[in-house]
C-alpha positions in Angstrom: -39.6 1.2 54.8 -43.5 1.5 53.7 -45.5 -1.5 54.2 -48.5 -2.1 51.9 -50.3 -5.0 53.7 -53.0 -7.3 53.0 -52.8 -8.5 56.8 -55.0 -7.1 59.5 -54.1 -3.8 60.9 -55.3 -1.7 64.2 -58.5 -0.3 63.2 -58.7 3.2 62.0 -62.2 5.1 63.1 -64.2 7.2 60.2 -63.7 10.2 61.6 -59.5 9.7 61.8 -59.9 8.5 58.4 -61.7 11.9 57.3 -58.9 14.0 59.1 -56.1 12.7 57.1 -57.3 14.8 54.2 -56.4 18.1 53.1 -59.8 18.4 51.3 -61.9 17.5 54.3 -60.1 19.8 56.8 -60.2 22.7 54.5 -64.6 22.5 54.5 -66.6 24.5 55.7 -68.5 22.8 59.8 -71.6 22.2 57.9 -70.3 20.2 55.1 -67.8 18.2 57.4 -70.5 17.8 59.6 -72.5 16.4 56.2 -69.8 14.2 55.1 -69.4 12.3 58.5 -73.0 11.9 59.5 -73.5 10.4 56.0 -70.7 8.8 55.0 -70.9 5.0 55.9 -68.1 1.8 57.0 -68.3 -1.3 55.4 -65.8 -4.4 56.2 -65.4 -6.7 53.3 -63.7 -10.4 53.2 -61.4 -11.2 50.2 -63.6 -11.6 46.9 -66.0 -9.8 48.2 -67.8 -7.4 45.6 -68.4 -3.9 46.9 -70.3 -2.9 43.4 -71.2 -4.9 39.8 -70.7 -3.0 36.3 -74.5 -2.4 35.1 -75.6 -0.9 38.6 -76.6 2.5 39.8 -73.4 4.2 40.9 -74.6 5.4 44.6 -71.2 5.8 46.5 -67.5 7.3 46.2 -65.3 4.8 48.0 -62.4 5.8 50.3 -60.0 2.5 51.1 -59.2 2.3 55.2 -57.4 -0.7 54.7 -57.2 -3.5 51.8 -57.0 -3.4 48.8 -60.1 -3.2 46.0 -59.6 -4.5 42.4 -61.8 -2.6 39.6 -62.1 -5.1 36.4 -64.2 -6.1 33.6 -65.3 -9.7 32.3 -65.0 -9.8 28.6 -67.5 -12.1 27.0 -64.8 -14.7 26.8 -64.9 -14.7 30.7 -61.8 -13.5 31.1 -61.1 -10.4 33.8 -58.7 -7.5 32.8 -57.9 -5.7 35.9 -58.2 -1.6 35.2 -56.8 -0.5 38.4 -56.3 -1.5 42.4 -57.0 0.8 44.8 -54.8 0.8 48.0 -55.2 2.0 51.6 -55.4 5.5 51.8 -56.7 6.2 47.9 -60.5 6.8 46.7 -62.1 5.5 43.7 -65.4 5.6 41.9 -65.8 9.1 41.2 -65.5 8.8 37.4 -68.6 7.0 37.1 -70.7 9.9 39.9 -68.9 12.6 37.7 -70.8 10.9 34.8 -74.4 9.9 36.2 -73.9 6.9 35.0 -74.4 3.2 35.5 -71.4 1.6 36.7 -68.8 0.2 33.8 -66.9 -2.2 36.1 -67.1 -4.6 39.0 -65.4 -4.1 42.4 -64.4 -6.3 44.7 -62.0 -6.7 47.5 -59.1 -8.2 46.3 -58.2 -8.6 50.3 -59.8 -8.0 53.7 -61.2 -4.2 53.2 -62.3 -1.3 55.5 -64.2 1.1 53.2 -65.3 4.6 53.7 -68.7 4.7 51.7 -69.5 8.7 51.0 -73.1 8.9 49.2 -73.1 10.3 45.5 -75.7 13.2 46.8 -72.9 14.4 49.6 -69.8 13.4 46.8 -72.5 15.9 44.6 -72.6 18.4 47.4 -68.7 18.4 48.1 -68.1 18.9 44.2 -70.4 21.8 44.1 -69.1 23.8 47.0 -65.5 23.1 47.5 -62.4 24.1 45.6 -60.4 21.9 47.6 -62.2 19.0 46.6 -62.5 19.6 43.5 -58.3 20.0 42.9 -58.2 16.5 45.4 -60.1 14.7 42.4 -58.5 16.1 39.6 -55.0 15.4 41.0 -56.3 11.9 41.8 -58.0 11.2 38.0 -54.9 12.2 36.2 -52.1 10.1 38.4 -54.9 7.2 37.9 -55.0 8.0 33.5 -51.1 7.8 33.9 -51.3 4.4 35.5 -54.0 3.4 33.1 -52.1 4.6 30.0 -49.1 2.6 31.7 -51.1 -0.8 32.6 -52.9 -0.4 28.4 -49.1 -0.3 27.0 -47.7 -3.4 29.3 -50.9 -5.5 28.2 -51.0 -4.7 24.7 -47.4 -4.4 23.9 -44.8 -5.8 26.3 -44.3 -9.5 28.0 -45.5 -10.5 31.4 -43.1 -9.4 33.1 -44.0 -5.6 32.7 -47.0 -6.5 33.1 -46.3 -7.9 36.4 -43.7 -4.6 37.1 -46.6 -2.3 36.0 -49.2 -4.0 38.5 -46.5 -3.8 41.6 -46.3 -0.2 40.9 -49.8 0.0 41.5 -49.3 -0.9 44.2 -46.9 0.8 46.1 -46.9 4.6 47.4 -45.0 6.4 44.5 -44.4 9.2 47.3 -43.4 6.5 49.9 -40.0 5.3 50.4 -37.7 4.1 48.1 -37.8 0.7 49.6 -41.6 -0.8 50.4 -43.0 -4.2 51.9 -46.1 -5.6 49.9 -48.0 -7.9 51.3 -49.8 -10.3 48.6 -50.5 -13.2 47.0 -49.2 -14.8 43.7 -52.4 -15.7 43.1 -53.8 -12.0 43.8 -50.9 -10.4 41.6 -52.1 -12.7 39.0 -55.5 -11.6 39.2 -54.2 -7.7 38.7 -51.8 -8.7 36.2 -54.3 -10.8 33.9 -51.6 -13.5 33.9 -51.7 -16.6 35.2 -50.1 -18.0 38.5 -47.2 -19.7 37.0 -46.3 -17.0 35.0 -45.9 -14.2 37.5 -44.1 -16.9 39.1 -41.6 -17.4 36.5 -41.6 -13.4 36.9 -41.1 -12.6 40.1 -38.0 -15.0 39.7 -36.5 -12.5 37.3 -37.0 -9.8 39.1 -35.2 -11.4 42.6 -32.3 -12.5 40.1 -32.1 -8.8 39.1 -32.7 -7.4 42.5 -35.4 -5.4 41.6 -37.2 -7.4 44.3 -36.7 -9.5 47.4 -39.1 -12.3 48.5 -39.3 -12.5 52.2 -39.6 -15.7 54.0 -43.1 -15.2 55.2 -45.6 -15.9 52.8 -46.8 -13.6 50.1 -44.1 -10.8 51.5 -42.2 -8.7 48.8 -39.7 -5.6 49.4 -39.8 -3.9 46.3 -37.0 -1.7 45.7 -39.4 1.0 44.0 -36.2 3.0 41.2 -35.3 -0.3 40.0 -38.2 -1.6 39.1 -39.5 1.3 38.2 -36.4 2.0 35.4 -36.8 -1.6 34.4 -40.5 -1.1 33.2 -39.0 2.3 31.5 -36.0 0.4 30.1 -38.9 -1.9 28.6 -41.0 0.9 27.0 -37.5 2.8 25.9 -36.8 -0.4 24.0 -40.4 -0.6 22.4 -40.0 2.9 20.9 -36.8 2.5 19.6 -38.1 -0.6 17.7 -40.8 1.1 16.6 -38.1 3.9 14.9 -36.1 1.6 13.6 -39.0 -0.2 12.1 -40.2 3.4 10.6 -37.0 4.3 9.1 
């Protein structure tokens, strides 16, 4: 069983953190050498913002443990979550890629242990390794797919896809069939642009269904990862075939 946790973990250094991945092993000693004398730590408390849409984008940002919330404020005021980065992934590269001014906040949803690389060494990396550069392109397109995902839920389907879609999210798609997530209601709310109440009302269907289990300790959930994920594609399966019958 994988466990996605919120709760505080043994500390994992920079450099172990820079070992797990293929990319880093497979550089050259000068540009490892580059990426760990530059790249920085920074520990975050929940709500916590690591960056705000409209600034310069300076770092790419690897998650040691936590989990960090990218959103925009629409003028209303309200937040619509784009994506939640979990221990283990890396974000912010879109925005380096581009040169460009940040186009969303982030902050950390939970207690986060970031790995800061600066955008001249994330510069550096792109222009001189292969490696790295297949690492971001596999990393961009399983994020568009979870995008494209978390765009249908919110315009199309009820809340409780929405609410299926953002526990995807967050669980390791090549983990175990059965995972642990350790969060909130009040955090799921927050990714799933719902209120409280109503992932409440959710996450009761999904225990009645079994597509979930809510563990006696607080904010625990074992997700049992093919059920919900066929109950989110049962969901969109039933949206198309509307949409035929509608056409015919």
């Amino acid at each position: 069983m994988n466990m996605q946790t919120t709760e505080q973990v043994p500390a994992t250094s920079l450099p172990e953190f820079l070992e797990r991945w293929e990319w880093y092993r497979a550089l050259p000693a000068e540009l490892r050498s580059l990426t760990l004398e530059t790249a920085v730590e920074r520990k975050a408390a929940a709500g916590e913002y690591i960056a705000r849409a409209g600034e310069p984008s300076t770092h790419w940002y690897g998650l040691m443990h936590g989990i960090l919330q990218m959103y925009v404020v629409g003028a209303d005021g309200a937040e619509t979550t784009l994506y939640c980065l979990r221990e283990g992934e890396w974000g912010g590269e879109g925005s380096l890629l581009k040169k460009e001014m940040r186009q969303y906040h982030l902050r950390s949803l939970t207690s986060a242990h970031i790995c800061l690389v600066p955008a001249k060494t994330f510069e550096k990396l792109r222009q001189s390794s292969i490696e790295f550069n297949h690492f971001l392109c596999d990393i961009m397109n399983a994020r568009m797919g979870i995008f494209v995902g978390m765009l249908e839920a919110s315009r199309l389907r009820g809340p409780e896809t929405r609410v299926a879609r953002a526990l995807l999210m967050l669980t390791d798609s090549q983990g175990d069939d059965t995972q642990e997530i350790l969060i909130s209601q009040h955090e799921l709310a927050l990714i799933s642009g719902l209120s409280r109440q109503r992932v409440n009302v959710a996450l009761s269907l999904f225990n009645r269904l079994g597509l979930v289990h809510t563990e006696a300790r607080k904010g625990c959930l074992v997700v049992y990862l093919s059920r919900l994920r066929n109950f989110a594609k049962e969901e969109t399966q039933g949206l198309c075939d509307g949409r035929r019958s509608v056409s015919r």
